[in-house]
N, C-alpha and C positions, 0 to 999 in steps of 0.2 A: 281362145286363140283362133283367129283365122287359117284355114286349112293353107299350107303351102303349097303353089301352083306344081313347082315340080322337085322332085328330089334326084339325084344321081345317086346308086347304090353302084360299088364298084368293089366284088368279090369273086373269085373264080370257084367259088363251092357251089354247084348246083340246088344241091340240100338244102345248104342252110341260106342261101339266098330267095330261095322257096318259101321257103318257112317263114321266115322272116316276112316278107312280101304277102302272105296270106292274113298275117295276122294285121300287119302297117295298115292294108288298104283297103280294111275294114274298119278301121278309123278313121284312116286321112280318103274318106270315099270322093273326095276333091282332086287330088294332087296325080299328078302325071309320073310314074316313076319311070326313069332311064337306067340301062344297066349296063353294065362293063363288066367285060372278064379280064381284061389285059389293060397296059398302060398305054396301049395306040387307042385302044377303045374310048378309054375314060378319056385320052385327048380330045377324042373328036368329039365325045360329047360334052365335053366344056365349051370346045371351041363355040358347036353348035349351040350351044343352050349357056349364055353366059347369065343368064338372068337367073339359074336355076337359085334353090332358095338354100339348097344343103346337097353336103355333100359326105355320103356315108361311105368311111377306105377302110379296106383291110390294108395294112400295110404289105404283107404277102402277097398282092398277086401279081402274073407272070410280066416280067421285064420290071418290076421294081427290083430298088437294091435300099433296103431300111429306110431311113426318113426322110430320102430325096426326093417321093413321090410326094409327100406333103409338104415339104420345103418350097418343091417349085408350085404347088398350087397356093400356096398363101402367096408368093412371089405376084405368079401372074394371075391371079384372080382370087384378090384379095376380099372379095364381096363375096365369097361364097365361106359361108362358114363349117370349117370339117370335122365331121365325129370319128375318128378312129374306133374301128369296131373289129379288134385282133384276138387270135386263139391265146395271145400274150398278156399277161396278165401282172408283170413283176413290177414292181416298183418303179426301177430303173427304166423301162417302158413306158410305161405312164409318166416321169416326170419329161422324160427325154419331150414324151409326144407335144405335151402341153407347153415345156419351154420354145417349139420349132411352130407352135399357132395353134396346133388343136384347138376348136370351142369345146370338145367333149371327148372324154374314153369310155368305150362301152366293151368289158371283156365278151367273148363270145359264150360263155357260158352265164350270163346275165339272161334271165327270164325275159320274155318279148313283152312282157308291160313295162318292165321298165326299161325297155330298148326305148319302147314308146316314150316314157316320161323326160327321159335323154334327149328324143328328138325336141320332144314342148319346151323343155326347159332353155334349149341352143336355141329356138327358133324365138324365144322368149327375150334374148340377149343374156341369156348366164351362159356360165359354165357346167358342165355334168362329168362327175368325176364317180368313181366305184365306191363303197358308203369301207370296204377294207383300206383303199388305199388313203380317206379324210382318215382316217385311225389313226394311220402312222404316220400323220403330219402331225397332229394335234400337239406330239412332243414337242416338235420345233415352231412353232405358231407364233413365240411370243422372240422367238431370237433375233430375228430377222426383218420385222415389220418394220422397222424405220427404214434398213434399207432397200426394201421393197416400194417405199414410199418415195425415197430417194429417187428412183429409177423412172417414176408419172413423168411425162411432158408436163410445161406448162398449162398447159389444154387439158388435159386429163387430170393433173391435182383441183386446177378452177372447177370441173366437173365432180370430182369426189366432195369437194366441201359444198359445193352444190346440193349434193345426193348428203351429207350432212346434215342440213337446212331442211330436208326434207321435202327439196321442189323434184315435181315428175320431169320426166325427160320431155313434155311438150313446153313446162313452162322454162326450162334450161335451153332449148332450140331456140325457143323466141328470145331470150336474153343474148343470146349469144351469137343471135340473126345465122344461123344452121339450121339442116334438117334435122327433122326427129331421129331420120336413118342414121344421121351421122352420131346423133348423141348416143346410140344402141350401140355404133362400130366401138366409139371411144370406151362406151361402158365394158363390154366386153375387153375391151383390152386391159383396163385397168385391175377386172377382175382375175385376170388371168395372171398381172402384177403383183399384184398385193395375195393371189392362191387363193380367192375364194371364190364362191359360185352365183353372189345376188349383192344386191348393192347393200342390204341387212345386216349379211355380216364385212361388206366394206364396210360401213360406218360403224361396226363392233371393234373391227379390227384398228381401226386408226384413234379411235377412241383411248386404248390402250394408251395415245402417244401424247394425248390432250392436246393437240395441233389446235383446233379451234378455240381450245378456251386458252392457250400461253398465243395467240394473236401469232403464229406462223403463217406468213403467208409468204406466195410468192410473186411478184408483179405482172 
């Protein structure tokens, strides 16, 4: 993975922002980190640094009110992909997160390797989810997939059967005369559709529906 130029970490725990930060920047020995305690803070450092590459939120800190902090950064900076990184941990949290944009949840009692592995895998274009809360999807996995499918743009299904076919996201940009960026954004979204976290188990998942072999398509 290439190191990410910068990251914004936006937590009002001194500790565990500490902590945290000791262990990151000893891996990412590249990356510039910016830090907020508040939500005037975290403004200004979006506003200033739009290019940053992630954006790590606890949902708690001071002048947020639950998911409007992340609602309005996917809103207006939608190229910044965000990891939720809360002392919350419930279900209902986690799916809330990820239905309003999250690329990732990380509870805060998750070990700092895999805070780490969380960050590579978002910066990667997946999703990173808690390995308790893939559990308790697992039951529902199979209910729901065609409607999840249902809900692809047409851009985004052309791109899943794409990643079907087994063409990399350089040879789908040239087909498709876009950027590679743009095929990561749409990947991520898709996976974030269909609830999984790599394009592997997207083409596991829609496999289940045999789209490709009963000749479904869409124009």
């Amino acid at each position: 993975m290439i190191q990410p130029e910068k990251i914004i970490i936006a937590d009002d725990h001194p500790l565990f922002r500490q902590a945290l930060l000791g262990t990151l920047k000893a891996k990412l020995t590249y990356t510039t980190w910016l830090e907020a305690q508040t939500i005037a803070e975290l403004e200004q450092q979006l506003t200033s640094h739009t290019d940053s590459d992630l954006l790590l939120l606890d949902l708690n800190i001071p002048g947020a009110h639950g998911f409007n902090t992340l609602i309005h950064v996917r809103n207006h900076f939608p190229q910044i992909p965000v990891v939720i990184v809360s002392a919350h941990e419930d279900h209902d949290t986690i799916s809330k997160a990820m239905e309003y944009g999250a690329a990732g949840f990380v509870p805060k009692s998750t070990p700092v390797d895999d805070i780490y592995s969380a960050i590579v895998a978002v910066l990667s274009g997946n999703i990173w989810l808690p390995a308790s809360f893939e559990q308790s999807q697992k039951s529902n996995e199979d209910s729901n997939i065609a409607e999840r499918v249902a809900s692809l743009t047409q851009q985004q299904y052309r791109i899943l059967m794409m990643f079907a076919q087994g063409m990399l996201n350089k040879q789908i940009a040239y087909d498709l005369n876009v950027s590679e960026a743009t095929i990561k954004a749409h990947a991520t979204a898709i996976f974030r559709k269909l609830d999984v976290r790599n394009r592997t188990q997207a083409v596991i998942a829609i496999a289940q529906l045999d789209l490709t072999e009963a000749g479904f398509k869409q124009g």
